[in-house]
C-alpha positions in Angstrom: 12.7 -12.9 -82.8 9.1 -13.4 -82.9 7.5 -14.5 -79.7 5.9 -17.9 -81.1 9.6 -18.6 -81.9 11.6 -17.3 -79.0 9.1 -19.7 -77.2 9.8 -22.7 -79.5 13.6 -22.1 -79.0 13.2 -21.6 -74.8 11.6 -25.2 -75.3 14.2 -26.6 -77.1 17.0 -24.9 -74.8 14.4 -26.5 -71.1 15.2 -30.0 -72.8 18.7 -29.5 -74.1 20.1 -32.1 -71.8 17.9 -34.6 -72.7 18.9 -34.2 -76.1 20.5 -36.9 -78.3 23.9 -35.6 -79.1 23.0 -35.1 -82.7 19.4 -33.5 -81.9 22.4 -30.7 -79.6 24.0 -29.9 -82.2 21.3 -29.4 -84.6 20.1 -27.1 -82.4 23.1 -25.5 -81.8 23.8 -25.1 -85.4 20.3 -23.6 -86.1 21.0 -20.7 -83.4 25.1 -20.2 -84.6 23.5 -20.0 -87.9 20.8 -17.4 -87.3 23.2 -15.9 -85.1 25.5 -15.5 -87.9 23.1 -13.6 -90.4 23.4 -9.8 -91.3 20.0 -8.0 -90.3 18.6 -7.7 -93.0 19.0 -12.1 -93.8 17.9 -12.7 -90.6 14.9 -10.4 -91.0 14.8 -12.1 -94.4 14.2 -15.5 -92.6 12.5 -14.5 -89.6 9.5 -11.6 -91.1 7.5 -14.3 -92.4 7.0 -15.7 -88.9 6.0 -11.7 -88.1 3.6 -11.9 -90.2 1.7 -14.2 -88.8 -0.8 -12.1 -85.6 -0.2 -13.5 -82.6 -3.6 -13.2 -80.3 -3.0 -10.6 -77.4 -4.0 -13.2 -75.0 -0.8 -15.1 -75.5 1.6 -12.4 -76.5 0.7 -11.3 -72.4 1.4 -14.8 -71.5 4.0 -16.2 -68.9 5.4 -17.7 -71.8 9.0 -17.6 -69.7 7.8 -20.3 -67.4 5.4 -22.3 -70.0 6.9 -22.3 -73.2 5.3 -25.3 -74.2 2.2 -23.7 -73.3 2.6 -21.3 -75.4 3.2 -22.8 -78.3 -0.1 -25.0 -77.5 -2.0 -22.5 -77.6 -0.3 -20.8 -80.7 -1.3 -23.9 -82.8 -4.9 -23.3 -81.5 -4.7 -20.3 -83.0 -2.7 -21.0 -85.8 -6.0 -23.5 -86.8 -8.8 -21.0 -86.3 -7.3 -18.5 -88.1 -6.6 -20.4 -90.6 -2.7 -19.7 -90.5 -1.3 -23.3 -90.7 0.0 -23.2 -93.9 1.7 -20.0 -93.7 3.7 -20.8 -90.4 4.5 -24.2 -91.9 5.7 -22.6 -95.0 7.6 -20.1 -93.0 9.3 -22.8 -90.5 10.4 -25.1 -94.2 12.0 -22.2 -95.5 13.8 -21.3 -92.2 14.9 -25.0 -91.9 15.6 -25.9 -95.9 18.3 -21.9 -95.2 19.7 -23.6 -91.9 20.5 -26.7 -93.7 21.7 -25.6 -97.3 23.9 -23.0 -95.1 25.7 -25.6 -92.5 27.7 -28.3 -93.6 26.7 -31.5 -92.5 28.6 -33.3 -89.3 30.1 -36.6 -90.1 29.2 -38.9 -87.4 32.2 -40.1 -85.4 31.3 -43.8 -85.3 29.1 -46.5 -87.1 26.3 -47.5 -85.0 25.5 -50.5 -84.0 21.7 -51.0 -83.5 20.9 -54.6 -81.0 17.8 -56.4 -80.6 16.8 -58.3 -77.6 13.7 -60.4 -78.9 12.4 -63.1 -76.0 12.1 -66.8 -76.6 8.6 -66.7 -76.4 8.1 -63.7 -79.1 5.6 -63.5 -81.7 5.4 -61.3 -85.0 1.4 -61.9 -84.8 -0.3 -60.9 -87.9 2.3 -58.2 -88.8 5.6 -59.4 -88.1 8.2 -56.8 -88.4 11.0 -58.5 -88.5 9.1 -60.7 -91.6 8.5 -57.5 -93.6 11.5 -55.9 -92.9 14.1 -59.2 -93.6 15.7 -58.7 -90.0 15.0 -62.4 -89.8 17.6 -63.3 -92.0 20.0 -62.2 -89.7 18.8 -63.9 -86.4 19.8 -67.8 -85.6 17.6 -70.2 -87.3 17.2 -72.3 -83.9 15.5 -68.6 -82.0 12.7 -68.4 -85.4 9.6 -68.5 -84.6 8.5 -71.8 -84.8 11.9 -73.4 -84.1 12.1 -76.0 -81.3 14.3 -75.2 -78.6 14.5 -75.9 -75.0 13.6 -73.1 -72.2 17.5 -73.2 -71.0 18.5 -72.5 -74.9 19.7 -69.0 -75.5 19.1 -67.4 -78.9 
């Protein structure tokens, strides 16, 4: 695996725990799919990453202990040579194979998203709940605007 990857992955792997559940297994499907290539698809995937020079300064890095580091400094580089593009190209096509090749995990349950807005709230000039429509769905008596005593809960 090309170092700038292999660092991007030990990154991933330092946070794992942290991880939302579905951010796990997106991960872990990326890996069991790469893992599950032939060599010659998985060099298929991974050679345009090779092609892209890595500066000897960072491949003799303690990239083990500072993976995020690494990869730092890799998009430094990536900018003044002028390599952007090609490493972004590379990393779609990677992803858009990972994707079209996994089937899609069904979430067990709805999800439920709650808001807990104070009494005293104010949208300002750009109200989000105004230009989204959320306020539709709140009490009419906890609008901005609405009387209410301190004691009333919306």
């Amino acid at each position: 695996m090309p170092l700038p990857l292999l660092a991007a992955v030990l990154r991933e792997l330092r946070t794992y725990d942290w991880m939302f559940p579905r951010e796990q297994r997106d991960f872990e499907s990326k890996l069991a799919y790469l893992r599950s290539r032939d060599d010659g698809e998985r060099s298929r995937l991974l050679d345009p990453f090779r092609l892209i020079p890595v500066p000897s300064e960072l491949r003799c890095a303690n990239w083990v202990d500072d993976p995020e580091g690494l990869v730092e400094e890799f998009t430094v580089a990536l900018w003044s040579m002028r390599k952007v593009d090609e490493y972004h190209k590379a990393a779609t096509s990677f992803v858009e194979s990972c994707e079209k090749n996994t089937p899609e995990t069904k979430l067990p349950a709805q999800r439920i998203a709650i808001v807990v807005v104070g009494c005293g709230a104010n949208g300002g000039d750009s109200d989000c709940f105004e230009s989204c429509g959320l306020w539709a769905y709140v009490s009419p008596h906890c609008r901005p605007g609405a009387s209410r005593q301190p004691w009333e809960v919306c």
